[in-house]
C-alpha positions as CSV (number, residue, x, y, z in Angstrom):
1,X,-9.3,-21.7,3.8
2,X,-8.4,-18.8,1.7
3,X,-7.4,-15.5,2.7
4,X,-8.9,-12.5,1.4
5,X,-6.2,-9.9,-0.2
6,X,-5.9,-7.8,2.9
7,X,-5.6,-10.6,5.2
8,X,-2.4,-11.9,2.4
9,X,-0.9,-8.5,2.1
10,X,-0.7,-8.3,6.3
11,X,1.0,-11.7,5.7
12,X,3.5,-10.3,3.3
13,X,4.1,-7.2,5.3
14,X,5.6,-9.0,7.8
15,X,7.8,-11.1,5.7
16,X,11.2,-9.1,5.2
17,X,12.1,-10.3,1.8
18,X,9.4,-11.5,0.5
19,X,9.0,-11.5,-3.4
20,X,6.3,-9.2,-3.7
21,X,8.8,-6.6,-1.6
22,X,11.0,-7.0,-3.7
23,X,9.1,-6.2,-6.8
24,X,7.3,-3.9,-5.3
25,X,10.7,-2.1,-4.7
26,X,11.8,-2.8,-7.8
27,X,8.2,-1.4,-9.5
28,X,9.3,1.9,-7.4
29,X,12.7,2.1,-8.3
30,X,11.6,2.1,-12.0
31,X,8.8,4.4,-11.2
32,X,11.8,6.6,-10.3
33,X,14.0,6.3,-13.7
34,X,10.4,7.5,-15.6
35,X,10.5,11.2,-16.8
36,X,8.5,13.5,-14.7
37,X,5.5,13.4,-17.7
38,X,4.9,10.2,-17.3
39,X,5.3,10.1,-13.5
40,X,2.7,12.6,-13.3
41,X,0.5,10.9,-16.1
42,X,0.4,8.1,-13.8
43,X,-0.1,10.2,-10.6
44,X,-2.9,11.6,-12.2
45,X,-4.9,7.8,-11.9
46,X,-4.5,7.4,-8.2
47,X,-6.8,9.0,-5.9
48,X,-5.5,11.9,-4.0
49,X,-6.0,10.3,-1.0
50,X,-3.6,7.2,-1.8
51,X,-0.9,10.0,-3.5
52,X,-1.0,11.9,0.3
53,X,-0.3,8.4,2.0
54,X,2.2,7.7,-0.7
55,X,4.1,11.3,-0.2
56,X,4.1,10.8,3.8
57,X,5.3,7.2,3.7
58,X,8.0,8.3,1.1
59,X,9.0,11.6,3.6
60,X,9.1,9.2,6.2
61,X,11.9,6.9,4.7
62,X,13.7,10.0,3.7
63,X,13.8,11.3,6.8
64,X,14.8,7.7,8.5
65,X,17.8,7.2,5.8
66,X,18.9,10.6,6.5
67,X,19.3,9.7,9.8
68,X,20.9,6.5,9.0
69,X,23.6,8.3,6.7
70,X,24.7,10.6,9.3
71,X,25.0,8.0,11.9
72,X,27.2,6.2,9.0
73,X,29.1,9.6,8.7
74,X,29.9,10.2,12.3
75,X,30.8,6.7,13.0
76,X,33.2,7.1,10.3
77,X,34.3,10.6,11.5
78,X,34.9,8.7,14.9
79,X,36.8,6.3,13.4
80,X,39.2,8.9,11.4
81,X,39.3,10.5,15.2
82,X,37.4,13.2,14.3
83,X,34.2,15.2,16.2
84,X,31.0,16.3,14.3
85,X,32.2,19.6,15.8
86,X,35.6,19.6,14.2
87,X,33.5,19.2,10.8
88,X,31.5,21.7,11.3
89,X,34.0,24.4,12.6
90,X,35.9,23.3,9.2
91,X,32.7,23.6,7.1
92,X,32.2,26.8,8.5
93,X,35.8,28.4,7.8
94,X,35.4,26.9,4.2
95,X,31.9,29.2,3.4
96,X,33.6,31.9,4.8
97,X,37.0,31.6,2.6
């Protein structure tokens, strides 16, 4: 029995680390390094319906890694024996110097 290509791409989805994740990944993390013209040149091929999906699944791991680098940061504020508040009392003083 064979599985059709959405049937294999649920498979894959659940797989963590699977090798097409990974290049996948990869594909996106060259995707990145491209110059904006030739971003946009390839933007310009995918339907406007896939770019929207695309821009609110990328907003959506933006916002989650946000809120996984300020957990990082206030762990490690907690660890120095510092408050969030303490930082931003100081951040405040240093705009106003």
């Amino acid at each position: 029995m064979s599985l059709s290509t959405i049937e294999m791409a649920r498979v894959l989805e659940q797989l963590e680390e699977s090798p097409e994740k990974i290049m996948f990944g990869k594909l996106l993390a060259e995707l990145g390094s491209q110059s904006e013209e030739r971003v946009r040149s390839a933007a310009h091929q995918v339907p406007l319906k896939y770019l929207r999906e695309l821009v609110y699944q990328f907003n959506q791991v933006i916002d989650d890694r946000r809120a996984e680098r300020l957990e990082e940061l206030t762990q490690g504020l907690q660890q120095d024996g510092l408050s969030a508040d303490e930082l931003y009392q100081y951040m405040i003083q240093r705009k106003i110097r």
